[in-house]
C-alpha positions as CSV (number, residue, x, y, z in Angstrom):
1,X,9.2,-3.4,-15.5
2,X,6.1,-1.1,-14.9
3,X,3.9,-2.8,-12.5
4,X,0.1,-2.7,-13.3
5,X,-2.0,-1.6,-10.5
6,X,-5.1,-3.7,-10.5
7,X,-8.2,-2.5,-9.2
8,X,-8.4,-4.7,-6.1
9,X,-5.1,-2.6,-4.9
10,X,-6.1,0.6,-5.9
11,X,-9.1,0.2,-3.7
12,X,-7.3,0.0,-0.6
13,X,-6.7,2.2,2.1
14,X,-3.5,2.0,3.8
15,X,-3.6,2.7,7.6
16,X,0.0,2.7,9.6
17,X,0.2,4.1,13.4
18,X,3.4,3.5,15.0
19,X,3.7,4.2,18.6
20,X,6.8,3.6,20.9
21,X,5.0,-0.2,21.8
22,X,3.2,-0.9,18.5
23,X,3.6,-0.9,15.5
24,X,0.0,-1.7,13.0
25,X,-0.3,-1.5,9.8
26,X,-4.0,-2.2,8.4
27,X,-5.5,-2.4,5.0
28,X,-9.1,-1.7,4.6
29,X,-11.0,-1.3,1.6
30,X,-11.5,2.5,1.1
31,X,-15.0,2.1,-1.0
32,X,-16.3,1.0,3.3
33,X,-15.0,4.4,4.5
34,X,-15.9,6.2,2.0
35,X,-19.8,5.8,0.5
36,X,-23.2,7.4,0.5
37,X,-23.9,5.4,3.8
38,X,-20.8,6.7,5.6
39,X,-21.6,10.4,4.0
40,X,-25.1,10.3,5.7
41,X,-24.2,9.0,8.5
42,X,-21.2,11.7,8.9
43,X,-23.4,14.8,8.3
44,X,-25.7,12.9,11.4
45,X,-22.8,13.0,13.4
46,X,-21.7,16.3,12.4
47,X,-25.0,17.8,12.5
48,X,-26.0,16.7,16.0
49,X,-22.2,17.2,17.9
50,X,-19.8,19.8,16.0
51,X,-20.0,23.5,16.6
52,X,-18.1,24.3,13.6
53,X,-18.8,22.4,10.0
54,X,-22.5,23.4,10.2
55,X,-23.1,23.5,6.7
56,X,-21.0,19.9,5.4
57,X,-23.8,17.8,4.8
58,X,-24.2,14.8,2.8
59,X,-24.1,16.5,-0.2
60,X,-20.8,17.8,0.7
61,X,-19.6,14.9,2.2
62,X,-20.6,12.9,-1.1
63,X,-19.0,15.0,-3.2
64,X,-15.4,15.4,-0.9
65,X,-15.7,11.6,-1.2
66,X,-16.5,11.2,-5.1
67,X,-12.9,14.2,-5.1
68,X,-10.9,11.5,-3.3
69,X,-11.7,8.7,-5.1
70,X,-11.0,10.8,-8.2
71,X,-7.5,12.5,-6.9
72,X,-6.3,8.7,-5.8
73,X,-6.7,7.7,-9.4
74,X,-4.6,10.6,-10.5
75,X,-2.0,10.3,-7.9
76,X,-1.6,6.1,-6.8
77,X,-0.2,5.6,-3.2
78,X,-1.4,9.3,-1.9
79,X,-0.9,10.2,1.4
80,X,-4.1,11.3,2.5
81,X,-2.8,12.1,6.4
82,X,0.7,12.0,8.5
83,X,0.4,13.1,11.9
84,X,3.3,12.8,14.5
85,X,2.3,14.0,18.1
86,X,4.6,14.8,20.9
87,X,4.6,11.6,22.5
88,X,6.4,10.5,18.8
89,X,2.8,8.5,17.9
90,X,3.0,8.4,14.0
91,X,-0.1,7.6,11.6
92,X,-0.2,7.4,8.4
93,X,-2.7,7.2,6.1
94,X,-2.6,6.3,2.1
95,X,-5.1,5.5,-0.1
């Protein structure tokens, strides 16, 4: 059988850190993390705190965001970050 990804599931961001006490897996929806608000609100922050990144805006922001969405579609359960650090502390994330 081919299983039909509805909308609903495609919409969710997959969030998995695994440390040597916890494991916690979250689902949130992605369309919250990634939106005009977030992208203004992200070239605030960037603006007023990062020495580096000068120029991503909320243009840019808008636009990495709109990329994601798109590349998600293209490629379903994409692994958007996996980072292991040297303590072993393992996160995941998959849109």
């Amino acid at each position: 059988h081919s299983r039909v990804i509805t909308q609903r599931e495609d919409a969710i961001m997959r969030i998995h850190i695994k440390t040597s006490e916890k494991n916690i897996r979250l689902l949130f929806p992605s369309f919250l993390a990634m939106n005009a608000l977030t992208a203004r609100i992200g070239a605030n922050c960037i603006q007023k705190q990062a020495d580096i990144f000068q120029e991503l805006g909320e243009k840019e922001l808008n636009a990495l965001f709109r990329e994601i969405r798109r590349q998600r579609k293209k490629h379903p359960n994409w692994c958007l970050l996996e980072i292991t650090d040297a303590e072993s502390t393992h996160v995941k994330i998959k849109l």
